[in-house]
ZAMARGU-4260 file (C-alpha; in steps of 0.2 Angstrom, whole numbers, plus 5000, padded with zeros to 4 digits):
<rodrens>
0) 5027/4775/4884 | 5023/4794/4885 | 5022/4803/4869 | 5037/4814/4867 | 5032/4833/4871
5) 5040/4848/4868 | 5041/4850/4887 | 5052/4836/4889 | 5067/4844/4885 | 5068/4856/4901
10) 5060/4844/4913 | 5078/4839/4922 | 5079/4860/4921 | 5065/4864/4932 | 5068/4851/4943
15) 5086/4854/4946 | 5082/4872/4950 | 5066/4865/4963 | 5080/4856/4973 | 5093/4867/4971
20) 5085/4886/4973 | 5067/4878/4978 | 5059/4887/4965 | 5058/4891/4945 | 5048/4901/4933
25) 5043/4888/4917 | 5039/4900/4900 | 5032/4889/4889 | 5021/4891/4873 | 5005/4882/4870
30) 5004/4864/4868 | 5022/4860/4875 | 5015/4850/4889 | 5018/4858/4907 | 5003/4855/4915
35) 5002/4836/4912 | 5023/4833/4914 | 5029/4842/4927 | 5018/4838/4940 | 5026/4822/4936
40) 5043/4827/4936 | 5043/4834/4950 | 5039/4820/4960 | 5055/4812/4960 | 5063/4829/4969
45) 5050/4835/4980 | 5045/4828/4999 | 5027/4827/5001 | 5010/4833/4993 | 5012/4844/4976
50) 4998/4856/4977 | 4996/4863/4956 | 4983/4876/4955 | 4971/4878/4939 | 4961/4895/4936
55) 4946/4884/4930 | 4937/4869/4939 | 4934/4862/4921 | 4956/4864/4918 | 4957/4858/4937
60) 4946/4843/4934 | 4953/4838/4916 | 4971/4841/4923 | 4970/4828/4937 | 4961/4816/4924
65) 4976/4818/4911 | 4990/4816/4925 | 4981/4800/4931 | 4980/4794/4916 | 4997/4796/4915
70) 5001/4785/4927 | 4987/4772/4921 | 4979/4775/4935 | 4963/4783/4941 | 4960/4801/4951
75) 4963/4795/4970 | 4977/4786/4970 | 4991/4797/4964 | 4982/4809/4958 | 4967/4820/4964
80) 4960/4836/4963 | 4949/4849/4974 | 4937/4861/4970 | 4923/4871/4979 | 4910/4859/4982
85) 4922/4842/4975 | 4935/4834/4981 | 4943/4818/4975 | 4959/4813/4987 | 4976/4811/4979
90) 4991/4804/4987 | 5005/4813/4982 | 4998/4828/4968 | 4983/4837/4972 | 4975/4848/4959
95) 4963/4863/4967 | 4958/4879/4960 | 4964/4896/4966 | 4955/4899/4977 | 4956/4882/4989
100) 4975/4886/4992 | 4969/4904/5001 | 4959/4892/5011 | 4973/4880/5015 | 4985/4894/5018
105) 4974/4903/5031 | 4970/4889/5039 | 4987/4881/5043 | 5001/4893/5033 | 5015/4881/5037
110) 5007/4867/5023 | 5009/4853/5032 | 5011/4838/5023 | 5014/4848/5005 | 5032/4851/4999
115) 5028/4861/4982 | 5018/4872/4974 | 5013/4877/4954 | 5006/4889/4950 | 4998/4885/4931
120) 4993/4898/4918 | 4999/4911/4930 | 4999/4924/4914 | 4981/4924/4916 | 4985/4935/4932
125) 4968/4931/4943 | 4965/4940/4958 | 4965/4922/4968 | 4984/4917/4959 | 4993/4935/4965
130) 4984/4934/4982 | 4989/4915/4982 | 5010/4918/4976 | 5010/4933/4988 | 5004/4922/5002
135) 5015/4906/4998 | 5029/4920/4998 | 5029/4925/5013 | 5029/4907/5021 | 5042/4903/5012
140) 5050/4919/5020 | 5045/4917/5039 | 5040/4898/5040 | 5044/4886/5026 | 5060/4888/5016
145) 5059/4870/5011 | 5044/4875/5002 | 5047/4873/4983 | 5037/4884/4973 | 5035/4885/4952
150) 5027/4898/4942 | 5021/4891/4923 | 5015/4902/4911 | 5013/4899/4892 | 5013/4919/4889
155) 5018/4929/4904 | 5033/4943/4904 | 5043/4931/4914 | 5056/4940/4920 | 5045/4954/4935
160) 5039/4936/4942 | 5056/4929/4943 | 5063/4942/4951 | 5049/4945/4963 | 5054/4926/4969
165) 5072/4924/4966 | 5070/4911/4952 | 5078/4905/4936 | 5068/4906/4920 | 5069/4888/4911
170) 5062/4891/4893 | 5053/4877/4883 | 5053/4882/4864 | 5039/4879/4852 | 5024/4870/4852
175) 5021/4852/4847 | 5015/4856/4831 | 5015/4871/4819 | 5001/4886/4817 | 4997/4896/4801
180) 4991/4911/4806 | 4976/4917/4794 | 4971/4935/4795 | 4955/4945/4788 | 4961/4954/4770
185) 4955/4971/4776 | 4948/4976/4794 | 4930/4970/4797 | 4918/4986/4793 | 4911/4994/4806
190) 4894/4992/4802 | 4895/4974/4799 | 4886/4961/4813 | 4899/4954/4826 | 4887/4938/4828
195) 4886/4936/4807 | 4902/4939/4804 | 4908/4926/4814 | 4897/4914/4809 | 4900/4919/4791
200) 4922/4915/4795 | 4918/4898/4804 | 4909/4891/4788 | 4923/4897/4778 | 4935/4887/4790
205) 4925/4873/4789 | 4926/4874/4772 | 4943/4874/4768 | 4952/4865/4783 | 4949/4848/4790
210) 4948/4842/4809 | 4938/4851/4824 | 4937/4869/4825 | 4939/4881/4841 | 4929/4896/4840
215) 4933/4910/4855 | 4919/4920/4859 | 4916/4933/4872 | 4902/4926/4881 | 4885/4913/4885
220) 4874/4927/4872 | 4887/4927/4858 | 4889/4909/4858 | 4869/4905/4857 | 4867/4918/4843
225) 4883/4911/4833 | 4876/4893/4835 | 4859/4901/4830 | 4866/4907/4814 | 4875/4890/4810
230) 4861/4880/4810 | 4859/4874/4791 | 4876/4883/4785 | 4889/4868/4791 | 4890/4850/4784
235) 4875/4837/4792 | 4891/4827/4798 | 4899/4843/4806 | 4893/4844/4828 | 4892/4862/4836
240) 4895/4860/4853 | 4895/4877/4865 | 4907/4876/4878 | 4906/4889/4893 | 4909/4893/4913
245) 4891/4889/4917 | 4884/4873/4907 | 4884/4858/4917 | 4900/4846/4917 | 4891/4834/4906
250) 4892/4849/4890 | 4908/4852/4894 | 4914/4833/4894 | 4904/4832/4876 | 4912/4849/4870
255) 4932/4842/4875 | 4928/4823/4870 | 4933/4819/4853 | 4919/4816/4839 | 4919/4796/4833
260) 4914/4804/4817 | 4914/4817/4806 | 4919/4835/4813 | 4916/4846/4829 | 4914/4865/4831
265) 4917/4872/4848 | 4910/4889/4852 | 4919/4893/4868 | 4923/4907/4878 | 4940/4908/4885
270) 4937/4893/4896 | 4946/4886/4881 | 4962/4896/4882 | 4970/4887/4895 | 4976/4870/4902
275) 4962/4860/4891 | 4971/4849/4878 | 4952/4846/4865 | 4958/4829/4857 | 4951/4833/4837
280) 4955/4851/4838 | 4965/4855/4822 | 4958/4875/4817 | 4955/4888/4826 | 4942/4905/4823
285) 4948/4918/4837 | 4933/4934/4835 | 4945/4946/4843 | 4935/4951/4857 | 4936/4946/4877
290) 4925/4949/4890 | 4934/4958/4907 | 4927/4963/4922 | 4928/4981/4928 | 4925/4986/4945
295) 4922/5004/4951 | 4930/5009/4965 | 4916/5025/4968 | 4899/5014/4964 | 4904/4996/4973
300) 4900/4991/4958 | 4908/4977/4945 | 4903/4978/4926 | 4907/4967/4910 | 4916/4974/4897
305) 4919/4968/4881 | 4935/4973/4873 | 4948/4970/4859 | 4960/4954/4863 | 4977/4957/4867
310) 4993/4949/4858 | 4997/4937/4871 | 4977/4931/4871 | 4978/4929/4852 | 4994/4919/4853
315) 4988/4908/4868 | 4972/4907/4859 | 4979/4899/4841 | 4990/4890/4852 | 4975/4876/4853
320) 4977/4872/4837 | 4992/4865/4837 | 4990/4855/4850 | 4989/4837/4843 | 4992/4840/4826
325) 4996/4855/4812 | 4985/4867/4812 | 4976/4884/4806 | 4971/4900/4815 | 4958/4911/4807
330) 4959/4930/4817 | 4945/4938/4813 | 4955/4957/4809 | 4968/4962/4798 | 4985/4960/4799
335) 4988/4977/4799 | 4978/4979/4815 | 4990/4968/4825 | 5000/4980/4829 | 4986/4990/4838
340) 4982/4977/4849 | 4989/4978/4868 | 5003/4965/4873 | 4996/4958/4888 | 4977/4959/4895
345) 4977/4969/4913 | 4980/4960/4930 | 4962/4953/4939 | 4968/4964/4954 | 4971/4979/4943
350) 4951/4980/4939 | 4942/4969/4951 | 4931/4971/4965 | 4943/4969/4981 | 4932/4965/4994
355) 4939/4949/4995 | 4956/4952/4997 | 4954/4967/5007 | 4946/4953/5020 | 4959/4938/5018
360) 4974/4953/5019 | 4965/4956/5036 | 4962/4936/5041 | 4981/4934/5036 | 4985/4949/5049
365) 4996/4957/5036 | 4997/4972/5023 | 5014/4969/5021 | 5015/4957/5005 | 5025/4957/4989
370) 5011/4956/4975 | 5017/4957/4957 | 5004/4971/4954 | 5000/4980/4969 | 4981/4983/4972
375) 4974/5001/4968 | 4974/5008/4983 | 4956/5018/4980 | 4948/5000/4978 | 4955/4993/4992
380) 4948/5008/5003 | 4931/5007/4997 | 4932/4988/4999 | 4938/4990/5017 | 4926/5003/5019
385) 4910/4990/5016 | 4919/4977/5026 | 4916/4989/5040 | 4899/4991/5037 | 4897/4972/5037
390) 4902/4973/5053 | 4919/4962/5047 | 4932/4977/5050 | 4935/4989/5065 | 4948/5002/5068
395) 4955/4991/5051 | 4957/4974/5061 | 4946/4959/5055 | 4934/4956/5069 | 4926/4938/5075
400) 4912/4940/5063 | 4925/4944/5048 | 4933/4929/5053 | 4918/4920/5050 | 4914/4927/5033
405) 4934/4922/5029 | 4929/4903/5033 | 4911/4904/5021 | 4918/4902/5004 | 4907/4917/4997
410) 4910/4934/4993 | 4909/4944/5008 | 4894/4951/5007 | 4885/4932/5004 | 4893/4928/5020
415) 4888/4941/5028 | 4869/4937/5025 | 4872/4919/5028 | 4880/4922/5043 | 4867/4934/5051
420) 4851/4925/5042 | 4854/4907/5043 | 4851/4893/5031 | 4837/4905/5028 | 4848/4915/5016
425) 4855/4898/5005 | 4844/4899/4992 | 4843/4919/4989 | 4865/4916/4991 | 4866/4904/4979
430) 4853/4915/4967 | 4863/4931/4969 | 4882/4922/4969 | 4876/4914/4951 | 4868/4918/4933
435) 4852/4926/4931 | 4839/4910/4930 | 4827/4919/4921 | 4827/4927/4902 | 4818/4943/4899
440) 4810/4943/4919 | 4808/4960/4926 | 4820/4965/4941 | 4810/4958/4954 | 4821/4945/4964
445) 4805/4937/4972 | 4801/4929/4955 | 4818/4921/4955 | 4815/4915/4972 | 4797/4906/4967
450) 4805/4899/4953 | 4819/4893/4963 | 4807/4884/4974 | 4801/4877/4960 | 4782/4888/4957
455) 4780/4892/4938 | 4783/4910/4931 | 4777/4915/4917 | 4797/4917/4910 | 4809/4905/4903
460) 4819/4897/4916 | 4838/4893/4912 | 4837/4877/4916 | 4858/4873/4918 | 4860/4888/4930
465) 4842/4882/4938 | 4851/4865/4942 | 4866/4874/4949 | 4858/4888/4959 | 4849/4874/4967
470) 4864/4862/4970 | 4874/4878/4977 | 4859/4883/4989 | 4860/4864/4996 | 4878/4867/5000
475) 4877/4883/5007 | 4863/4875/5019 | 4876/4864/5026 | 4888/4878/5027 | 4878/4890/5036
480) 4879/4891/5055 | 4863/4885/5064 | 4864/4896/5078 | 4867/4913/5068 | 4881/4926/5075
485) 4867/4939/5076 | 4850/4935/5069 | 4840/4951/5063 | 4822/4944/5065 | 4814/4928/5066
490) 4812/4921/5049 | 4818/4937/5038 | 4811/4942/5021 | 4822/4938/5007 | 4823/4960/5006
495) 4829/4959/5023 | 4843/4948/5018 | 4848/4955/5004 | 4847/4973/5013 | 4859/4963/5025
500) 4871/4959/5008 | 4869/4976/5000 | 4868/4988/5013 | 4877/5002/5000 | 4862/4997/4989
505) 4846/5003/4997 | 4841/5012/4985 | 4826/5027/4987 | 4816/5033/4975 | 4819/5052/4968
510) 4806/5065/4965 | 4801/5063/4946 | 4791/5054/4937 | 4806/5042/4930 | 4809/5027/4942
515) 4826/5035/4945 | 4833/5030/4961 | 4849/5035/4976 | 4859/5022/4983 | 4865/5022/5000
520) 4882/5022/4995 | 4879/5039/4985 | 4878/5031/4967 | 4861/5033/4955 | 4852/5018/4948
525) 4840/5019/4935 | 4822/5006/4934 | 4814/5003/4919 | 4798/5013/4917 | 4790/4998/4912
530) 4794/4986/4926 | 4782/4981/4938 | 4793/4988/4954 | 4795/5006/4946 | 4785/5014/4958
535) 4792/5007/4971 | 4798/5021/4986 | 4813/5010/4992 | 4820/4995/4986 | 4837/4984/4988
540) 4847/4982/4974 | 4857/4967/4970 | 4862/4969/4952 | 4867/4982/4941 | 4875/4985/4924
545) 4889/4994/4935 | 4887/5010/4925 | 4896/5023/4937 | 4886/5036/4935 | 4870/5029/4934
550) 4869/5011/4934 | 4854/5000/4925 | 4845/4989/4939 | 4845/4971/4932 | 4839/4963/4949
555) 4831/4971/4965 | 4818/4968/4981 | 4805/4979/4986 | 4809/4986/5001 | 4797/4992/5017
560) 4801/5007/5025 | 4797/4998/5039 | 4812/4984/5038 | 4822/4999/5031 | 4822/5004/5050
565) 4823/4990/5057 | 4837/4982/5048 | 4849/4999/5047 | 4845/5005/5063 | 4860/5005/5071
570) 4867/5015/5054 | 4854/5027/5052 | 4860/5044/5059 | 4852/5060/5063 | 4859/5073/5053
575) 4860/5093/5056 | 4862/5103/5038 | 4866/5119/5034 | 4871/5120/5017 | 4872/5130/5002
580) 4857/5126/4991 | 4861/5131/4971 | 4844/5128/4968 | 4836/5139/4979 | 4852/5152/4979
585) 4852/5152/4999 | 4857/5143/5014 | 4845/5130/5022 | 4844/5122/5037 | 4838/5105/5038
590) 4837/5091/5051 | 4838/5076/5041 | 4838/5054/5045 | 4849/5049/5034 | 4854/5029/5027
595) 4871/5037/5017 | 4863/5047/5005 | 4846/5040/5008 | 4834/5052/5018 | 4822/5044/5028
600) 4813/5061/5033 | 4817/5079/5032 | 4812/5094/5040 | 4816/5112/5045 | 4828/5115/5056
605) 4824/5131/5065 | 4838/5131/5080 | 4853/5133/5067 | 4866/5145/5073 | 4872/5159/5066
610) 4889/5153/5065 | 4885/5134/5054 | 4872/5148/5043 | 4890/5158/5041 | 4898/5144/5036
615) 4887/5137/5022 | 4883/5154/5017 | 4902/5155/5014 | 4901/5137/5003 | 4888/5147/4994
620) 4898/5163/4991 | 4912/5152/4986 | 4898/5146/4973 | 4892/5162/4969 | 4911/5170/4968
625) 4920/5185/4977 | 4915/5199/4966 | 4924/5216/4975 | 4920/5234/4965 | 4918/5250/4974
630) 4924/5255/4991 | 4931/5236/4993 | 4939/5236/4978 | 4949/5252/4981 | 4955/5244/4998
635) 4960/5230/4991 | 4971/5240/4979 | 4978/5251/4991 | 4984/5235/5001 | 4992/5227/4985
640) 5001/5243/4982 | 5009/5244/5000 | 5012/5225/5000 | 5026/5230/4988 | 5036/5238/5000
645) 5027/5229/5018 | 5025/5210/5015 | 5020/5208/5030 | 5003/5215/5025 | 4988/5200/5020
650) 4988/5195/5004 | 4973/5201/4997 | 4973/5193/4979 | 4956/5183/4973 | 4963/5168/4977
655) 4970/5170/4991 | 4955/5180/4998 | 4943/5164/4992 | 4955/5154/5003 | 4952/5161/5018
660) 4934/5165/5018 | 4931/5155/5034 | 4943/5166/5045 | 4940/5187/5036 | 4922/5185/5030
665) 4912/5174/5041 | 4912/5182/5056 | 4902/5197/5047 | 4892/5187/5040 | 4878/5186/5049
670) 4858/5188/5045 | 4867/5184/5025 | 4859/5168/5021 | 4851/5172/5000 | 4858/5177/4984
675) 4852/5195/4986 | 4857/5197/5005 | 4878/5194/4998 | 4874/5205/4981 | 4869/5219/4996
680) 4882/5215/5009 | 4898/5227/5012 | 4914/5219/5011 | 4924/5234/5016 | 4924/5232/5034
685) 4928/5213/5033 | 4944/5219/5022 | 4948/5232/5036 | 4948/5219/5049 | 4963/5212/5042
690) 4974/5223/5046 | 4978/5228/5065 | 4980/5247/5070 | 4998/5250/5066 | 4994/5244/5049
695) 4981/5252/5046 | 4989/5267/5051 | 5004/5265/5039 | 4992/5262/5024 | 4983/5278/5028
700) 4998/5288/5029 | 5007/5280/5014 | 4994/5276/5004 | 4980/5285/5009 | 4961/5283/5004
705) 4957/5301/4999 | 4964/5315/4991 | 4957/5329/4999 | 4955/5346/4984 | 4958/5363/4986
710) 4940/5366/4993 | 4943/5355/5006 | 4932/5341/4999 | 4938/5321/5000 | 4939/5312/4983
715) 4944/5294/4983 | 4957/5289/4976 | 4956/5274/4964 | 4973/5261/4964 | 4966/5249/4951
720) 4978/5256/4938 | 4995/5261/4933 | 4994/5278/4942 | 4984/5282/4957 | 4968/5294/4951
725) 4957/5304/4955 | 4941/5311/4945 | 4933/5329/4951 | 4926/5345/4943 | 4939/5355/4933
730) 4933/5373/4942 | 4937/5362/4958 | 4955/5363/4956 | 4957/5382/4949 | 4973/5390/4957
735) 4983/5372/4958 | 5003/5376/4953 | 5010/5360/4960 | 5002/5344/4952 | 4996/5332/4967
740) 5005/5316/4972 | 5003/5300/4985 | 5014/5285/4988 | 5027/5298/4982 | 5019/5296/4963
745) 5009/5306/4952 | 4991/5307/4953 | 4981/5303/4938 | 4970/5320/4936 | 4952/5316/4928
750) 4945/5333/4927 | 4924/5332/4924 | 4914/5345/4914 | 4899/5355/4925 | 4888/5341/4917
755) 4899/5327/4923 | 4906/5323/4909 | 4925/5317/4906 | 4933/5332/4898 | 4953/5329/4900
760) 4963/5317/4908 | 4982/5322/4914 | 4998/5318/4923 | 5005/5336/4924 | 4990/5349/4930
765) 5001/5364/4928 | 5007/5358/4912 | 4987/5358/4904 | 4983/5375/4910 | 4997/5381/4901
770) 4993/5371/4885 | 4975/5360/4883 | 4967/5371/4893 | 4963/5386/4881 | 4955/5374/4871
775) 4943/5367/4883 | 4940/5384/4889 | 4937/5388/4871 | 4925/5372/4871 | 4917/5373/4888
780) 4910/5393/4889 | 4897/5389/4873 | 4893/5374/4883 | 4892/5379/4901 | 4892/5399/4900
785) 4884/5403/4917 | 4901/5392/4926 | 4918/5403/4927 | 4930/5399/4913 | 4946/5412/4919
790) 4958/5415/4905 | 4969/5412/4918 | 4966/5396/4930 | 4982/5398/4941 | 4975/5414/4948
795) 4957/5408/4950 | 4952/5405/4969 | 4943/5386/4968 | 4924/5385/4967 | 4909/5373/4962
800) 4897/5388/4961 | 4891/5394/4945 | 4893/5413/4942 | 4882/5424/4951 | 4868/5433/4941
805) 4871/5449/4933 | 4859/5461/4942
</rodrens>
């Protein structure tokens, strides 16, 4: 007889709502027992296969064990599971990762044979689970609505899901066995070691607690260093056992099976969150940090981050400790620090790389599907875009060849060099879809290669991802076409076939000293000085850090200028420039061949038009900025000030005037190609051309450029200010009575001293020759005696001339 489970309690619940909606939504903590009881449930209700998916292959694998054993059975009868490269057959419940039910689906969408689907630890939120529910939702729409379907999640909102699918939630409360939560007595300091201060809280939890203990970890390097630093500090009766995504099956067996004596200590990675039941766990040591990938949409490029663990992580995390008996859960932050942490970590599909969804959307021949999160739509266009320039998209449509890379279980890129290269390209695949082999090795993929074909190196070798690099490659062998759709050259260079995988990553070396490099897709890389492929003029890059402005090369190819061409003939391009060059503060004209942002060759281009030298020298006066002053500026004026009363007039504002450069200013600007041609250009007969006759006419009459003085002489008149003005020689305006206007306003009068000097300024010219004016006079005849200073202005007659010499 089964142990009773917390689980128990809701079974008839989920599987009344399986028969009588066809679907449910399962919340249930940690511990309760859904992946190893429903399953079993179920079977009672549901018409042919149940398909359950895992996130893991270690959770998929250990699942199918525990249900079998169940039933006192082995995996193959009831029970099986199916993985990428494994399969057991089971008769009625097949356990797969996410991944295999995207296969099953775009091979045969109607399910033949299967009658229900579960989704397991769906609050995990992979990219492979939302593409899978989205899928499995729209066959139950169009093709299957005999198709049951069960969402379980131990922390998940439940309620968006349930809706999405039109499910009741059924609730399992508690866990088997209760948690004390165990929290830091002040946050950890910022200068103390993350890889110490662990280490430093597991030996104190060995020390006061009994049983096994779960450590989560971020990742492979913080494991090793932890279990570096334990050495010595733990009991002699007291196993560490690291447990993570890429050690063989046999560790991860040792890590879950129960110790026949004395304790265990698991370092794991949160491989351990989920779906794994580890017999003799009774504490558990959460560091507070998780490991994400973040993909950029602009660089192609995925990165690892590590950040703080959210709420829900922390609670599925302590979870494991109370999973066969009562338990403890060290949290290596303060309590006080819990509030800051976020509630739930960030979809897969929020963050990762969408190349391979954007191809199955295609293989599946729709957009149109309900996801929970919908993808960013700026990562799905870049990852469309590459998908094009595999040659797997056209005019957005999957093509034959991207149906073939849909059928290779790789991403996209892989396939694509496996199917163009051959059985050639299985072991750099397998190398490039896996760990780094070597510790400490410079960049150069070559040396991977040797060691993969078994040559020494003079670096270590990892041996566990060794073994599985090389397994992989035999698979991928037997996967790849013999005949391939379109094979570049006869036996191709590992460079070439990575050129075929990364053809956004040819990366060319910039002038400088610094091994600084362009990628084809537009993105920098960075070499280290130090590494032997530092000089090298173009190589292939197939790993970086993912920085997005300039990302650290981790692995690359030297590349031959000569496969270059070869390879990307039919996307080189001949390019005709003209540009605006900041540097050199003029327009150039370039013919260029051009990979992306790579240039193959570059040289002058001596048949530029005038009009595309226009049209980069108005890029460059956009650049530069639209300085009017003088003659321009005064038009400009006079056409704000009659735009007040004639809208219909061009808006002549900066803004607006920067705008339109292409359709006032570049006509005129031809021959102006340098910095010091625009400082000498005339903008005023662009400006005029604005306006057509009659307007021009109005502005002259209504707001006209020139006052003309008694003498007869033109002054412009400047519209900048408040009041129109003018600025002359006093003597110039002797015999004025009636102060001059325009635009029906007053004129604002400057009047200058012989010597040019501002001497009065005035609204009202009658009005200062009866009052100021004595003074000035007074002022002026000591200063200029040889120029007429009349008592009385009014009656003067106008003159620039000094007084005639007295003979």
């Amino acid at each position: 007889m089964l142990d009773k489970l917390p689980i128990d309690d809701v079974l008839d619940d989920v599987c009344a709502a399986v028969r009588d909606a066809g679907c449910a939504v399962l919340q249930a903590p940690p511990g309760a027992g859904k992946t190893t009881r429903v399953p079993l449930a179920l079977l009672e209700v549901v018409t042919g296969k149940i398909v359950m998916l895992e996130p893991r292959r270690l959770a998929a694998r250990a699942a199918a064990e525990r249900l079998a054993a169940q039933l006192g059975e082995g995996v193959g009868q009831t029970v099986g599971y199916r993985m990428r490269g494994e399969s057991v057959a089971g008769a009625r419940i097949e356990v797969v990762t996410e991944g295999i039910l995207t296969r099953m689906l775009q091979t045969d969408p109607e399910l033949p044979g299967v009658g229900c689907v579960i989704f397991d630890e769906f609050h995990e939120r992979s990219l492979n689970a939302d593409l899978g529910l989205a899928l499995v939702l729209e066959v139950r729409t169009a093709l299957r609505e005999d198709l049951g379907l069960v969402v379980m999640s131990a922390t998940l909102d439940a309620g968006p899901v349930a809706k999405m699918i039109g499910a009741p939630v059924i609730t399992s409360q508690g866990r088997a066995y209760p948690v004390e939560p165990r929290w830091l007595d002040r946050p950890l300091p910022k200068a103390a070691r993350f890889d110490g201060a662990v280490a430093d809280l597991v030996a104190q939890a060995v020390k006061e607690t009994v049983g096994g203990v779960l450590v989560f970890l971020p990742g492979e390097g913080e494991i090793r260093r932890v279990q570096g630093l334990l050495e010595g500090r733990l009991p002699k009766d007291c196993a560490v056992r690291p447990l993570f995504g890429a050690l063989s099956f046999a560790d991860q067996r040792a890590a879950i099976a129960p110790v026949t004596s004395g304790r265990k200590v698991v370092l794991a990675t949160s491989i351990a969150e989920t779906s794994l039941t580890i017999e003799d766990i009774r504490v558990v040591v959460d560091a507070g940090r998780a490991r994400r990938a973040r993909f950029d949409p602009g660089s192609g490029m995925s990165r690892l981050i590590t950040e703080r663990v959210t709420r829900a992580e922390a609670t599925q995390r302590a979870g494991r400790a109370g999973r066969v008996a009562e338990g403890v859960a060290y949290k290596m932050w303060a309590r006080a620090e819990d509030g800051a942490l976020l509630a739930f970590p960030p979809a897969e599909i929020e963050a990762a790389d969408l190349t391979g969804l954007a191809l199955e959307l295609a293989n599946w021949g729709s957009d149109d599907l309900t996801f929970l999160t919908p993808p960013p739509e700026g990562a799905l266009a870049e990852a469309r875009s590459l998908l094009a320039d595999l040659g797997a998209l056209k005019d957005g449509r999957i093509t034959q060849h991207g149906g073939a890379l849909a059928r290779l279980p790789l991403h996209p890129r892989l396939a694509h060099m496996l199917a163009l290269a051959g059985k050639a390209a299985a072991p750099l695949a397998a190398l490039l879809a896996d760990r780094d082999i070597l510790k400490g090795a410079p960049v150069d993929g070559l040396m991977r290669l040797k060691a993969l074909a078994g040559a020494r190196v003079p670096h270590e070798v990892h041996k566990g991802a060794l073994a599985r690099v090389k397994q992989e490659a035999r698979r991928l062998a037997k996967l790849a076409p013999s005949r391939p759709d379109a094979p570049v050259l006869e036996n191709p260079a590992p460079e070439t076939m990575a050129a075929l995988a990364y053809p956004d990553r040819i990366a060319q070396r910039r002038k400088g000293d610094a091994p600084r490099y362009v990628l084809s897709g537009g993105k920098g890389a960075v070499l280290d000085g130090a590494d032997p492929l530092a000089g090298a003029p173009y190589l292939v890059v197939t790993d970086t850090d993912g920085h997005p402005r300039e990302a650290k090369i981790r692995s690359a190819l030297r590349l031959d200028e000569a496969i270059l061409r070869d390879i990307a003939r039919d996307r080189i391009t001949l390019t005709h420039l003209c540009q605006w060059s900041k540097r050199d503060s003029r327009v150039q004209a370039r013919v260029q061949e051009r990979l992306g942002a790579v240039v193959l060759s570059d040289r002058l281009w001596d048949a530029a038009s005038e009009a595309d030298i226009a049209a980069a020298m108005v890029d460059g006066i956009r650049s530069l900025g639209l300085r009017l002053n003088g003659p321009a500026a005064r038009f400009r004026a006079r056409v704000e000030l009659m735009r007040a009363v004639d809208p219909s007039l061009p808006d002549m504002a900066d803004e607006a005037l920067v705008d339109t450069l292409e359709h006032w200013l570049q006509p005129y600007l031809t021959g102006v190609q340098t910095v010091a041609q625009w400082k000498a250009f005339d903008l005023l007969p662009a400006l005029r051309a604005m306006l057509d006759w009659g307007q021009m006419q109005r502005l002259d009459q209504e707001v006209p450029s020139h006052y003309t003085t008694p003498l007869g002489h033109q002054k412009p008149i400047d519209y900048s200010g408040d009041h129109p003005e003018i600025t002359l020689r006093l003597q110039e305006m002797f015999g004025t009575t009636r102060h001059p206007t325009v635009a029906g306003r007053p004129l604002r009068v400057t009047f200058l001293s012989p010597g040019q000097k501002p001497i009065q300024t005035t609204l009202d010219v009658p009005g200062f020759w009866a009052s100021s004016y004595a003074d000035v006079r007074k002022d002026m005849r000591g200063r200029y005696p040889k120029h007429p200073w009349p008592e009385d202005p009014t009656q003067a007659d106008p003159t620039l001339r000094a007084k005639p010499r007295k003979t």
